[in-house]
VEXRO-794663 format. One record per residue: residue number from 1; residue in three letters; x, y negated, z of N, C-alpha, C in turn. Coordinates in pm, 1 decimal. Layout:
BEGIN
(r NUM "ALA" (X Y Z) (X Y Z) (X Y Z))
...
This chain:
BEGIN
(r 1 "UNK" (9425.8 -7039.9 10862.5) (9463.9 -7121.1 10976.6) (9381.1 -7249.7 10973.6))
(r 2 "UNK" (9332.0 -7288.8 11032.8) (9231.8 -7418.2 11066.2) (9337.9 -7527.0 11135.1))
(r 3 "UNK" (9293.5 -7656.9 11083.3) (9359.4 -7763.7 11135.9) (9277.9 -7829.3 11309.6))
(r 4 "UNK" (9400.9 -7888.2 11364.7) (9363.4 -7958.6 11462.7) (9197.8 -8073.1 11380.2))
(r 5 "UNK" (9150.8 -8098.1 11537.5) (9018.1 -8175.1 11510.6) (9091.7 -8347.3 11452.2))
(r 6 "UNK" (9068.3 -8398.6 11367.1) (9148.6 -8518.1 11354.1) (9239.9 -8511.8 11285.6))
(r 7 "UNK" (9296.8 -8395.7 11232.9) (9393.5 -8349.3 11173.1) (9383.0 -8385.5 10975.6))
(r 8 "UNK" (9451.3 -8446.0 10897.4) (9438.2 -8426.0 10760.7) (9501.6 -8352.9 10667.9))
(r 9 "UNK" (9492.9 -8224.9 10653.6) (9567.7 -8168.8 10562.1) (9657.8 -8188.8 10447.1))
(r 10 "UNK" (9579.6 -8268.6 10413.4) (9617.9 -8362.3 10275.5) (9742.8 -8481.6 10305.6))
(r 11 "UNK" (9752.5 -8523.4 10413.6) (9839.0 -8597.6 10411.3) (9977.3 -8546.9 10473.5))
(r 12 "UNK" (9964.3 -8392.7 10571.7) (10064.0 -8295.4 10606.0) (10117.6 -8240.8 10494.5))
(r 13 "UNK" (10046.1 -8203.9 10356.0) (10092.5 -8138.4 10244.6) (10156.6 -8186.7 10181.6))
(r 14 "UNK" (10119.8 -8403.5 10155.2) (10143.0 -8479.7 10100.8) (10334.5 -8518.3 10193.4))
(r 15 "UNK" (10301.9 -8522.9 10341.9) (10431.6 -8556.5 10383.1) (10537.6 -8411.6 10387.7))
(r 16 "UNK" (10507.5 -8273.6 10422.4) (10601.4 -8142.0 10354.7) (10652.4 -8155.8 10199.5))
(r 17 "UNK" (10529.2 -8209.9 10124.6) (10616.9 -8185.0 9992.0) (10751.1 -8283.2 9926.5))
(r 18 "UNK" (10692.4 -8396.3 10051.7) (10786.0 -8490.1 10016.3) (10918.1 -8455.0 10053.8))
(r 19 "UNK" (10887.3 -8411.4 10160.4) (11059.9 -8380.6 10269.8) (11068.4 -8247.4 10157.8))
(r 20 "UNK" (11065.1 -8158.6 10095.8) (11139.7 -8044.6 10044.0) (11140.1 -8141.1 9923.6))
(r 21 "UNK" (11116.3 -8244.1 9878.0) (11134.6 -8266.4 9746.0) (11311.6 -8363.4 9735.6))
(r 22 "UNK" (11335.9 -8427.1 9893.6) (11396.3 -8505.4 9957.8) (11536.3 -8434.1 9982.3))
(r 23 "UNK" (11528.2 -8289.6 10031.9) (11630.7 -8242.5 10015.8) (11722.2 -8196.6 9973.1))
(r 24 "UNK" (11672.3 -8129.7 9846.0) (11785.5 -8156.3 9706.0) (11863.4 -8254.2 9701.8))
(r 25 "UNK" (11792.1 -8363.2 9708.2) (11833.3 -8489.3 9604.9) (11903.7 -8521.0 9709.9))
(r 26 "UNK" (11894.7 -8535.9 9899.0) (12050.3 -8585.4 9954.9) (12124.7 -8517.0 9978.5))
(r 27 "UNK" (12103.0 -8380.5 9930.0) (12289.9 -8255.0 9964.0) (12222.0 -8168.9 9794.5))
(r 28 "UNK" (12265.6 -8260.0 9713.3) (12280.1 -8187.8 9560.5) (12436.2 -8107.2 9539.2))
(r 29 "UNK" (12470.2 -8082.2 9654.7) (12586.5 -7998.7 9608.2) (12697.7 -8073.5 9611.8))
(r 30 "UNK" (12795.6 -7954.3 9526.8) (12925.9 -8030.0 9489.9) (12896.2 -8185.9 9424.4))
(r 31 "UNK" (12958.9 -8322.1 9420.2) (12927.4 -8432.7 9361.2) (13003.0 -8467.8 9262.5))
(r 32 "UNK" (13078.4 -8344.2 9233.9) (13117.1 -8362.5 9023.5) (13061.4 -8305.7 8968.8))
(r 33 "UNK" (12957.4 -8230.1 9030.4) (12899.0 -8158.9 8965.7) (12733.8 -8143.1 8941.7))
(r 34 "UNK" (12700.7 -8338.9 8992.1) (12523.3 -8318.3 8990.1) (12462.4 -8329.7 8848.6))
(r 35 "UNK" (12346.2 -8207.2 8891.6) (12244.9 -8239.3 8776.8) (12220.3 -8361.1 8762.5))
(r 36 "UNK" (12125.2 -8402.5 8662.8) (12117.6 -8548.5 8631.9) (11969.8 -8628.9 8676.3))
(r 37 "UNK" (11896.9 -8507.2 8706.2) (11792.7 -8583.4 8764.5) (11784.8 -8554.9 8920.9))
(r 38 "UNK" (11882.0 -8485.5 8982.6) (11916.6 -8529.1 9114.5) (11986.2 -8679.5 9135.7))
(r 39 "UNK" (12049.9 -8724.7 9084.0) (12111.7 -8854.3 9079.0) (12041.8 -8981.1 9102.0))
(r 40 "UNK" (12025.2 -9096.5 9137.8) (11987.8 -9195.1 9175.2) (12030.3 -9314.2 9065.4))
(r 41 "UNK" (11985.4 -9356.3 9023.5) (11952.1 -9459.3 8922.1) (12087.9 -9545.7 8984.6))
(r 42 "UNK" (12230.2 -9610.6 8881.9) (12298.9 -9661.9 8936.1) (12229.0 -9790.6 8973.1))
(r 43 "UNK" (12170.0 -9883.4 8900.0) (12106.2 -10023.2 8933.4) (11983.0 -10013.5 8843.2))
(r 44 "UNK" (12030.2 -9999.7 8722.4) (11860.6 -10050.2 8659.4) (11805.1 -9913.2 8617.2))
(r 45 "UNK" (11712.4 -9883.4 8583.6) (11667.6 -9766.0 8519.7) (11599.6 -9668.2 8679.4))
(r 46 "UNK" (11579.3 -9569.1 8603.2) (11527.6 -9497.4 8653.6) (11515.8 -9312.4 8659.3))
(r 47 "UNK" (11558.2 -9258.5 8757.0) (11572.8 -9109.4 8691.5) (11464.6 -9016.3 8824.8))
(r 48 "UNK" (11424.1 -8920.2 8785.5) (11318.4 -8830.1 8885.6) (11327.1 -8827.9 9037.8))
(r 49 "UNK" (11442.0 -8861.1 9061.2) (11476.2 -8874.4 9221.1) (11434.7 -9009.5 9284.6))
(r 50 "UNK" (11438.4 -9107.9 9199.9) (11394.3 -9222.9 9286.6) (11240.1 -9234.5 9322.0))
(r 51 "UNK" (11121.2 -9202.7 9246.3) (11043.1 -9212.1 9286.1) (10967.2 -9162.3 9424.3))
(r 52 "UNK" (11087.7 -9040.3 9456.7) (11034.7 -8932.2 9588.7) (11022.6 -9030.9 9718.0))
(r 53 "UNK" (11152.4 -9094.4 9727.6) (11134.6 -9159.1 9885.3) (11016.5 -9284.8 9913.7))
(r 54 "UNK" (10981.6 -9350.1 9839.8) (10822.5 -9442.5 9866.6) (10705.8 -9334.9 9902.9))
(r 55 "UNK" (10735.1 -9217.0 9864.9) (10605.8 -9145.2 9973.8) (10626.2 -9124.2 10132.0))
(r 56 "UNK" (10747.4 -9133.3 10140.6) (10756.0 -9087.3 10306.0) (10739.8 -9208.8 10364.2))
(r 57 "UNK" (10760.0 -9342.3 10346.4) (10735.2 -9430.7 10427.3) (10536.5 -9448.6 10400.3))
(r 58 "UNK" (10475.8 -9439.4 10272.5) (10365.1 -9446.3 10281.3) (10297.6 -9329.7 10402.5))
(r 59 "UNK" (10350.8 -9206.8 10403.2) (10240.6 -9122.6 10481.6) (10338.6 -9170.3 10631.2))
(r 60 "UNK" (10448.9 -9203.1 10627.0) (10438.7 -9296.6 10823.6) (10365.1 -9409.7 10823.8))
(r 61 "UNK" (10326.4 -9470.8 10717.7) (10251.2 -9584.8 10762.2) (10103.6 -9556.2 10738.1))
(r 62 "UNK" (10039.9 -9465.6 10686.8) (9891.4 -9408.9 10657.6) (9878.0 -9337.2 10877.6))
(r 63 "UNK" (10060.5 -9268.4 10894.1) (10002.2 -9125.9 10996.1) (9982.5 -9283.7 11110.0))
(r 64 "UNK" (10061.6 -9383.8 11115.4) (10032.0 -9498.2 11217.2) (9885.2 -9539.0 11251.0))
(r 65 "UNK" (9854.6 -9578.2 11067.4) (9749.0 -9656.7 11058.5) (9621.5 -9549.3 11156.9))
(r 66 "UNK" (9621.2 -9421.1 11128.5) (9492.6 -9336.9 11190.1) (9516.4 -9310.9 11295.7))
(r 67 "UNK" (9658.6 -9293.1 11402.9) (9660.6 -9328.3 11485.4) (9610.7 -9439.5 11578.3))
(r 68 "UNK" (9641.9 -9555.0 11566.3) (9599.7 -9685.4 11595.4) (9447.0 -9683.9 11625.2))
(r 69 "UNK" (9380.6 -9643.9 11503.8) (9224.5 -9631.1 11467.5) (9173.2 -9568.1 11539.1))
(r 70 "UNK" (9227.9 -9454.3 11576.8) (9132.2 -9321.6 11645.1) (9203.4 -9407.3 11796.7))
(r 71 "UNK" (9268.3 -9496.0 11851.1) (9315.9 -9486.8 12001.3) (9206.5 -9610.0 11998.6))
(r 72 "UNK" (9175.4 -9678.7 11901.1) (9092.0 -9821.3 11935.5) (8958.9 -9768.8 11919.8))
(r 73 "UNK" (8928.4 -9651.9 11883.9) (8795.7 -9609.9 11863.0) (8768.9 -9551.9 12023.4))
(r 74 "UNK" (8858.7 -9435.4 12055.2) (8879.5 -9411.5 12191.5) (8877.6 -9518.2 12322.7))
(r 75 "UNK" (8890.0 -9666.3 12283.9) (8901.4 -9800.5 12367.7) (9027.7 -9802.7 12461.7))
(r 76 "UNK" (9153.4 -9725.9 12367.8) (9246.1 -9705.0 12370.7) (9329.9 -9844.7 12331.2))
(r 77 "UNK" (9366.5 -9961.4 12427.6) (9434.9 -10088.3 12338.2) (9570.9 -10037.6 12381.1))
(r 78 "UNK" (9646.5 -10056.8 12246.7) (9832.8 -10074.2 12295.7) (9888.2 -10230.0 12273.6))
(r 79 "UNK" (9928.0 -10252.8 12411.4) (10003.0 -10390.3 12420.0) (10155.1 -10357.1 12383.3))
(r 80 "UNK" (10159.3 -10434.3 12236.5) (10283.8 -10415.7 12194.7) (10384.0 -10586.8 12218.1))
C-alpha cells in the first residue's frame, strides 16, 4: 500500500502505536485487579504506563507543525 503524497509513515506508525499502547492502560480491567505496570505512578516514581501519553501530544503537535508548513508553502495564510 503506498502512502498519500505528503504523507509520513513514520509518524502514522509512531501515532497507531501510541493509541494501542494507550488502551490497556485506560480500561485495564477489573481495578482490584491491575497488573502493576498498567498502573500510573501514585505521585513520585515511575512505572511503564506513564511514559506512553507524552507521545500523543508530540505527534499532534509535529501532525500541526507540517500542516501549517505545507499551507504557508502553498501561500496558504490562516488568520487565527
Amino acid at each position: 500500500m503506498t502512502a498519500p503524497a505528503g504523507h509520513l509513515r513514520s509518524l502514522g506508525a509512531l501515532r497507531g502505536c501510541t493509541v494501542a499502547a494507550m488502551l490497556p492502560v485506560n480500561d485495564p480491567g477489573d481495578r482490584g485487579h491491575v497488573y502493576w505496570p498498567r498502573e500510573h505512578a501514585a505521585w513520585h516514581g515511575c512505572t511503564p504506563t506513564d511514559p506512553i501519553f507524552p507521545f500523543f501530544p508530540f505527534v499532534v503537535g509535529v501532525s500541526v507543525w507540517l500542516l501549517v508548513w505545507a499551507m504557508d508553502r502553498r501561500g496558504i495564510h490562516l488568520k487565527l
